[in-house]
N, CA, C and O of each residue as an XYZ file, in Angstrom:
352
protein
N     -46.653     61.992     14.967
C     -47.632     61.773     13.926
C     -47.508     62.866     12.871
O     -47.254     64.041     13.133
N     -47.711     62.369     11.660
C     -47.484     62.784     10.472
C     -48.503     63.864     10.013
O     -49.492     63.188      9.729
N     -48.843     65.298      9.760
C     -50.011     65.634      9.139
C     -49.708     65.290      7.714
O     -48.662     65.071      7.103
N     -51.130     65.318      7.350
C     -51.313     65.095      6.309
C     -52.064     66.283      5.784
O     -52.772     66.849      6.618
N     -52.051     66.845      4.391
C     -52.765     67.981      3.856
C     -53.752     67.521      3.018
O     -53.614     67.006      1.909
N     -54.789     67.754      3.653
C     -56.079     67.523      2.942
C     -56.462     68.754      2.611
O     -55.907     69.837      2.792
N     -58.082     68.299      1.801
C     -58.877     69.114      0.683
C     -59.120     70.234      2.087
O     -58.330     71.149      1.854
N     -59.445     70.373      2.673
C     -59.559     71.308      3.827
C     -58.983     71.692      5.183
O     -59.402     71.871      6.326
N     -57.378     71.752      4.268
C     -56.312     72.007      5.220
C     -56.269     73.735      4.686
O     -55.977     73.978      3.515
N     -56.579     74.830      5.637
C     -56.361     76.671      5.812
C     -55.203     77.333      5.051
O     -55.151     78.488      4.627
N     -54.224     76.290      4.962
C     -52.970     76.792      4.191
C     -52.710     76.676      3.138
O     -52.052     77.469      2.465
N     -53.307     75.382      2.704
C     -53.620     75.091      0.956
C     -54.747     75.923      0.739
O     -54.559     76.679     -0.214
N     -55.971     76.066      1.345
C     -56.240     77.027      0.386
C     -56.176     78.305      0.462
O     -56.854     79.021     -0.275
N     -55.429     78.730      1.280
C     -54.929     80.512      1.309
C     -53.876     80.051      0.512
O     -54.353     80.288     -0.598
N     -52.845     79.588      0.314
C     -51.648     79.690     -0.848
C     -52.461     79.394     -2.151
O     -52.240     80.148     -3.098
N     -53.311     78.459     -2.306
C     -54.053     78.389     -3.725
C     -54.669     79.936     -4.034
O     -54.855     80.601     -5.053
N     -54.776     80.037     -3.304
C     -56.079     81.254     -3.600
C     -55.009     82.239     -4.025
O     -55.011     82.348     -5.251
N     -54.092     82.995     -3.433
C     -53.077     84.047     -3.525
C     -52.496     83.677     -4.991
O     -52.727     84.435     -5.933
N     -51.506     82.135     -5.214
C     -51.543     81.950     -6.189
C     -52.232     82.073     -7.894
O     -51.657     82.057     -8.982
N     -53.795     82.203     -7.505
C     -54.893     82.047     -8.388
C     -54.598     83.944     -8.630
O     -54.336     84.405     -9.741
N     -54.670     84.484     -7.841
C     -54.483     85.727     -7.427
C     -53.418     86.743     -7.954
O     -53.657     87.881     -8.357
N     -52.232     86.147     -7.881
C     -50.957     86.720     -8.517
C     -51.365     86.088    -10.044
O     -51.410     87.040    -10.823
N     -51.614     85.071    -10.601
C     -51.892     85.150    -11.830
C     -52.669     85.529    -12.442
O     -53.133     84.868    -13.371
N     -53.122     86.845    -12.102
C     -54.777     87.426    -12.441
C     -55.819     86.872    -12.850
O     -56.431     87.074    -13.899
N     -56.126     85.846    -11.653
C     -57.311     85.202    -11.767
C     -57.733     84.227    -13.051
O     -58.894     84.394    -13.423
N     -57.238     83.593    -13.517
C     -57.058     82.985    -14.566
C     -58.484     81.788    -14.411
O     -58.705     81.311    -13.298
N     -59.290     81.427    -15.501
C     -60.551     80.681    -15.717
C     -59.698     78.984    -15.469
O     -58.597     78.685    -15.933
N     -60.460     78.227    -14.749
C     -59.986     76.466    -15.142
C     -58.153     76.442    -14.157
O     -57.435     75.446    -14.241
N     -57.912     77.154    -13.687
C     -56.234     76.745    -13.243
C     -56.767     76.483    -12.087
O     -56.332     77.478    -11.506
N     -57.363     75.933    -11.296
C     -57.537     75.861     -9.997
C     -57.004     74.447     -9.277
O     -56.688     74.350     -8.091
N     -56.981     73.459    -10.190
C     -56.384     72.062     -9.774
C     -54.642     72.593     -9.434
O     -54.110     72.578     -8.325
N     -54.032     73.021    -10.687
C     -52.894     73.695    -10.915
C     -52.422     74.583     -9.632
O     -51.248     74.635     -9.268
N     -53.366     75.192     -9.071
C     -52.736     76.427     -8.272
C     -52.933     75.358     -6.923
O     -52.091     75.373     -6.024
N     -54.250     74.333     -6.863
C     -54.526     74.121     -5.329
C     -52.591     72.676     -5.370
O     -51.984     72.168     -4.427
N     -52.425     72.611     -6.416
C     -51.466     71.467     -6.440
C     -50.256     71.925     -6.246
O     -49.519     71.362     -5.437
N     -49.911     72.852     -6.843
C     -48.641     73.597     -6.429
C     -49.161     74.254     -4.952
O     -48.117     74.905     -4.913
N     -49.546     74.479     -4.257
C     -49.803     75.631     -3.237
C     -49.443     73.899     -1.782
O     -48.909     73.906     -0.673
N     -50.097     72.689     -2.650
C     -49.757     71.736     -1.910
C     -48.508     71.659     -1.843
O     -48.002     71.790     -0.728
N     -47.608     71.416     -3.058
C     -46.452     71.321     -2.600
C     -45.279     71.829     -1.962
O     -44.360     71.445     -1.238
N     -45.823     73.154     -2.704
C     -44.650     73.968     -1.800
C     -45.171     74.180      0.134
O     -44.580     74.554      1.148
N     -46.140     73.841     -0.090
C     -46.172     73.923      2.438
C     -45.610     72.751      2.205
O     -44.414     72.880      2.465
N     -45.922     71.278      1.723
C     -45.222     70.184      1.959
C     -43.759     70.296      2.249
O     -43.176     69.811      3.219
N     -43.302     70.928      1.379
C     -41.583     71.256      0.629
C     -41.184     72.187      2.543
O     -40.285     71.717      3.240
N     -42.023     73.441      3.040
C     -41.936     73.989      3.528
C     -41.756     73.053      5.460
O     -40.949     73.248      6.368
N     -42.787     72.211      5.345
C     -42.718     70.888      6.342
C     -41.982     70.507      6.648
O     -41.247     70.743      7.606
N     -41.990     69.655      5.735
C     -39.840     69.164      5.450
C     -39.001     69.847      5.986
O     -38.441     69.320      6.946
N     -38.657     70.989      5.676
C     -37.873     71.876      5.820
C     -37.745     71.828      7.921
O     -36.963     71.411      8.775
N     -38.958     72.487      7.853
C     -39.078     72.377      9.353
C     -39.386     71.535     10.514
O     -39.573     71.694     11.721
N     -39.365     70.614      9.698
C     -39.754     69.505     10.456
C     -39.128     69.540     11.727
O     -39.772     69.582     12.776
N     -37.348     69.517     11.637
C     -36.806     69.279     13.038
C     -36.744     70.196     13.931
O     -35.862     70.120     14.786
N     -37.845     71.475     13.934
C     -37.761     72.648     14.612
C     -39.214     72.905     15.123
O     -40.169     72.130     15.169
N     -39.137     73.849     15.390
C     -40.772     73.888     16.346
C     -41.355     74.850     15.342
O     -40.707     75.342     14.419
N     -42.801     75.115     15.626
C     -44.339     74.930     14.429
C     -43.513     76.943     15.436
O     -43.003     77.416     16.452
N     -44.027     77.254     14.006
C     -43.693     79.345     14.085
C     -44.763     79.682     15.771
O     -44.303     80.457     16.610
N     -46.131     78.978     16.000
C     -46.538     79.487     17.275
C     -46.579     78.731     18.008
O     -47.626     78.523     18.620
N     -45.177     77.842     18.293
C     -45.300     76.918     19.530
C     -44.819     77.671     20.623
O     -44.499     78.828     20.352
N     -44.694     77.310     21.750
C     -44.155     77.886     22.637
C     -42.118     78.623     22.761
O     -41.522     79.656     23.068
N     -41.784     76.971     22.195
C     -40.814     77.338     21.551
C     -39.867     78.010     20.753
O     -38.638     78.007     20.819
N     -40.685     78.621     19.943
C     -40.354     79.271     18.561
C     -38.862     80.521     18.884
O     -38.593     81.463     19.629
N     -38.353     79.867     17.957
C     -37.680     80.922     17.802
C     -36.040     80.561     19.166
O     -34.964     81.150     19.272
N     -36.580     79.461     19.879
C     -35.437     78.958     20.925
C     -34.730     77.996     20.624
O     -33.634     77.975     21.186
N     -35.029     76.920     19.717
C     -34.538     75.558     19.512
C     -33.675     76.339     18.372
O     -33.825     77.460     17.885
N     -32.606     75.200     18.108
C     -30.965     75.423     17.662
C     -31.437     74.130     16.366
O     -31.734     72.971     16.654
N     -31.406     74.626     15.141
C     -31.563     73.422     13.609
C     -30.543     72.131     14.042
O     -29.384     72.160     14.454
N     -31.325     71.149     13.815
C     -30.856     70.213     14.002
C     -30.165     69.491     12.919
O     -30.291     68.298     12.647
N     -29.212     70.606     12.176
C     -28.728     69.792     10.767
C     -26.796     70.119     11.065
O     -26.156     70.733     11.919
N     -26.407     69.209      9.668
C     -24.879     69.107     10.255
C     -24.182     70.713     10.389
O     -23.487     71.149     11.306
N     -24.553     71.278      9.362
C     -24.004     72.618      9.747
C     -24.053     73.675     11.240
O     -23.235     74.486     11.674
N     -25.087     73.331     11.628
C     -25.634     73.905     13.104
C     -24.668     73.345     14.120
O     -24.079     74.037     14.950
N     -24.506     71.533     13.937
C     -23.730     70.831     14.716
C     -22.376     71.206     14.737
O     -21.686     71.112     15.752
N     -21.871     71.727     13.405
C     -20.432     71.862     13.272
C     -19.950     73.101     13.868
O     -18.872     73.172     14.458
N     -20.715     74.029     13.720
C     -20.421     75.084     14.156
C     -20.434     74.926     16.117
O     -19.472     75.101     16.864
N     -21.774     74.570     16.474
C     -21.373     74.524     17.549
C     -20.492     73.388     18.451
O     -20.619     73.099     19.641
N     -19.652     72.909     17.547
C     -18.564     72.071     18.311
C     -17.315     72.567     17.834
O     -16.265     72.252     18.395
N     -17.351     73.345     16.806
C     -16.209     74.876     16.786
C     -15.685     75.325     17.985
O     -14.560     75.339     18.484
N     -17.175     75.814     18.433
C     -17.319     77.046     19.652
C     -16.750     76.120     20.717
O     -15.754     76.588     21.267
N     -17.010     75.319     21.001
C     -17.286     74.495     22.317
C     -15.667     73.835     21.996
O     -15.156     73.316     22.988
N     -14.870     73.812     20.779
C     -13.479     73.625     20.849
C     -12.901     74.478     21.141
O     -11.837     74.337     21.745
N     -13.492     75.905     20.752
C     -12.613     77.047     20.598
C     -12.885     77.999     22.228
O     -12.460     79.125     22.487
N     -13.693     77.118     23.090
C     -14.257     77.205     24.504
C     -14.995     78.535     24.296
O     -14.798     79.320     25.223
N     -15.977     79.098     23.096
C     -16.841     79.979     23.086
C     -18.013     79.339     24.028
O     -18.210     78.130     24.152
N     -18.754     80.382     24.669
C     -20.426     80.054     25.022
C     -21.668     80.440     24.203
O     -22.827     80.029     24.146
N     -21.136     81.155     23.748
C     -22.181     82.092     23.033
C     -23.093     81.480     21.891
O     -23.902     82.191     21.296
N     -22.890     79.784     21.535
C     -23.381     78.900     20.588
C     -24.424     78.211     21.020
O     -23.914     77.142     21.354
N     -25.742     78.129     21.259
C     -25.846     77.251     21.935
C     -26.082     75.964     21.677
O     -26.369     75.813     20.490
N     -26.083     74.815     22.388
C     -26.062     73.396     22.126
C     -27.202     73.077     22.151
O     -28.202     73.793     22.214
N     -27.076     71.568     22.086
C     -27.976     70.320     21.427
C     -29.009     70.077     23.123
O     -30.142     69.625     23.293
N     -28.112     70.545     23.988
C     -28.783     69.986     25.214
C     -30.333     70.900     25.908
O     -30.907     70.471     26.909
């Protein structure tokens, strides 16, 4: 299941706010900052999607599930390295 970022999702509005923040507080930008602050965690989601959430149990053990990760470790596993680890 998909999250979705709503009006009272913790991360939109700590990135809005910081945002609002680095631009010294500027009057009326607040649609602006809460909209960008949406997109970029969205952008950031994406990104991680095929890996585990920074405080899962996991973190930091699972291997990216993209072609470069794959290529490399079927390098190793040609070149009979262990030290890569796999998909399994």
């Amino acid at each position: 299941m998909e999250h979705t970022l709503g009006p009272n999702d913790p991360r939109v509005r700590e990135r809005a706010y910081r945002l609002w923040e680095e631009e010294g507080r500027p009057d009326h930008r607040h649609l602006d900052h809460w909209a960008q602050a949406t997109r970029e965690i969205e952008e950031e989601d994406r990104r991680n999607a095929g890996g585990p959430r920074v405080n899962s149990p996991d973190a930091g053990l699972a291997v990216p599930n993209d072609a470069a990760a794959r290529n490399q470790r079927e390098a190793a596993e040609h070149l009979g390295q262990s030290s890569v680890p796999s998909d399994s």
